[in-house]
Each structure stands twice: as structure tokens, then as C-alpha cells.
C-alpha positions as a printed Julia matrix, in Angstrom:
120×3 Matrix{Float64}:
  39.93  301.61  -36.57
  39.31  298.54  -38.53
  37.5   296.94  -35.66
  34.72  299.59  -36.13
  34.9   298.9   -40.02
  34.38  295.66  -39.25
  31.46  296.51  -36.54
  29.93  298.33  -38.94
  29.99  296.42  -41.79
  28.54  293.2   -39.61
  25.72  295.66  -38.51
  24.66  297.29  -41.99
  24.95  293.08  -43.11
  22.74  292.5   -40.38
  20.02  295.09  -40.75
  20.04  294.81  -44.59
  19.06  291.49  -43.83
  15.96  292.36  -41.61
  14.9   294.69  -44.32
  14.74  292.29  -46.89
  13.12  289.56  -44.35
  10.26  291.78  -43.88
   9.62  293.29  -47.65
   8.94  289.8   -48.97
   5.55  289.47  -51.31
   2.64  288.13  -48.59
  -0.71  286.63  -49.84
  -1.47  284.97  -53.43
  -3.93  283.52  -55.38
  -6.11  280.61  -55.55
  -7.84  279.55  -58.73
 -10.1   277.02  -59.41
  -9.81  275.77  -63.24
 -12.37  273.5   -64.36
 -10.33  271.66  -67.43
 -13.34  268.42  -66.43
 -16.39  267.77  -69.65
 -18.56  268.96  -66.85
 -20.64  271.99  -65.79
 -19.79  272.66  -62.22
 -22.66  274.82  -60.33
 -21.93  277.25  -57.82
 -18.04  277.77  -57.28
 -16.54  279.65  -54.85
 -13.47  280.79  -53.65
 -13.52  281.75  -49.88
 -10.03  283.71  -50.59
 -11.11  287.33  -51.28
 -15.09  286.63  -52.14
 -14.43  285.28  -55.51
 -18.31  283.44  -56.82
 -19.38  282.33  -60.32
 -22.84  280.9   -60.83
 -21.26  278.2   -62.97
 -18.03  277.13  -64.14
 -17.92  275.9   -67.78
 -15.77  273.29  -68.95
 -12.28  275.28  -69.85
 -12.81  278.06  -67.85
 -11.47  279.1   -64.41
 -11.73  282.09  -61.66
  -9.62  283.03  -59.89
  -9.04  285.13  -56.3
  -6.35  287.19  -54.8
  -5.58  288.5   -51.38
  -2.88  290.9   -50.24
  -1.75  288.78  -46.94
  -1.09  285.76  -46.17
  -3.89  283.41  -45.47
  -4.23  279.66  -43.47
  -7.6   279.04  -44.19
  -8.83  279.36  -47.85
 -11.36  277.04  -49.17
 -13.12  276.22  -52.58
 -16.59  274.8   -53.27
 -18.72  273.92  -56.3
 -21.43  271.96  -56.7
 -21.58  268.92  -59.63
 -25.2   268.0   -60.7
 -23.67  264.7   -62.36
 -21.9   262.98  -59.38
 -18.66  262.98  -57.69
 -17.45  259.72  -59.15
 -16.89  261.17  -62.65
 -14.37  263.41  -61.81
 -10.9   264.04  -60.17
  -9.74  266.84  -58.04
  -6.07  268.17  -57.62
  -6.35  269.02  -53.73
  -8.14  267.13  -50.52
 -11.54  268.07  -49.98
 -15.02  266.11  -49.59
 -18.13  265.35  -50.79
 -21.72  266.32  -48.67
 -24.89  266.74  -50.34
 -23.16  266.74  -54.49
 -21.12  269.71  -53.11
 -17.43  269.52  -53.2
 -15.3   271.15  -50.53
 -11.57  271.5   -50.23
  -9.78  271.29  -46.91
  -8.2   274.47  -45.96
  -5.48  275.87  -48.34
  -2.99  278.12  -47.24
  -1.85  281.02  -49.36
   1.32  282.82  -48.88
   4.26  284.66  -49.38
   2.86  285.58  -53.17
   2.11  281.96  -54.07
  -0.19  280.66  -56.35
  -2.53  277.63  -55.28
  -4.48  276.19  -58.41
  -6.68  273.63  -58.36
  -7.88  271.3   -60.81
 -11.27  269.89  -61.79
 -10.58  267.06  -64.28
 -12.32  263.97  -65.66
 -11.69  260.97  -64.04
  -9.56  258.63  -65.99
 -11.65  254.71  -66.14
């Protein structure tokens, strides 16, 4: 009899486990805060469809999806040139528009990145 106790107590363990493996938060956010002295034109987040027309210095957007996500990107433009300022993440330059490499967003995690003045 304690054998099956034991049995049993191994299985409900074991399944209680799966349960919880599969119930975990999936997707996130991404948000794009511009804390730079500069105006940036155009941002996007490709995470859920978030677009502004312009991002202000000291404000931010921000975009949420409900699974998890490999391939999330973020764009703006910058009138004044990419050598003025610093961002937290990869990402290039073409044509005065910034783009991020891909970002991946999951298991409820939030991804920020940063626009900021670069320090001389």
C-alpha cells in the first residue's frame, strides 16, 4: 500500500509540474522611450502595430502582444543625424532611419529601449 502512495504522490508531483510549465505568462512589451533633446520622426514598433508620428523628448510608446515573439523591431527616423545620439539595443542606420535588429519578446518580459543623447 505505500508503494501506490508513493506512485501516486510521484505522479500528482509530476503532472502538477506540467501544469505549471504550460500556464506561464507568454508575450510582453516593447517600448521605445525617447529620454534624447531630440524630436524623433516616425517611430514604430513592429510588436502589435504600435506608430506615433513623432516622439517628443520625454515621452515613450509602448506595444504589447499576448505570445511570444522572435522577431520584433523598432524604427524612427532623426532629422538631426545619427551621431548625436545613443541607442540602448543593436540596430542601424539607412537613409537617417534607425532600425533595431530583431528583439525577442517573451514569457511576459518587458524589452525597453532607450533613445539618449550621446555623451562627447
Amino acid at each position: 500500500m505505500k508503494s501506490i502512495q508513493i506512485i501516486a504522490g510521484v505522479m500528482a508531483g509530476a503532472l502538477l509540474a506540467l501544469v505549471l510549465a504550460g500556464c506561464g505568462p507568454t508575450g510582453g512589451t516593447l517600448t521605445l522611450v525617447n529620454e534624447s533633446s531630440y524630436l524623433l520622426s516616425s517611430p514604430s514598433i513592429s510588436l502589435g502595430g504600435g506608430r506615433e508620428g513623432a516622439l517628443s523628448p520625454g515621452q515613450w510608446m509602448q506595444s504589447s502582444i499576448d505570445k511570444n515573439a522572435v522577431g520584433a523591431t523598432v524604427e524612427f527616423s532623426l532629422a538631426e543625424g545619427e551621431d548625436k545620439i545613443t541607442v540602448s539595443h543593436g540596430g542601424s542606420w539607412f537613409l537617417a532611419r534607425w532600425t533595431s535588429n530583431l528583439i525577442g519578446v517573451r514569457d511576459g518580459e518587458a524589452v525597453v529601449v532607450t533613445v539618449t543623447n550621446k555623451s562627447n
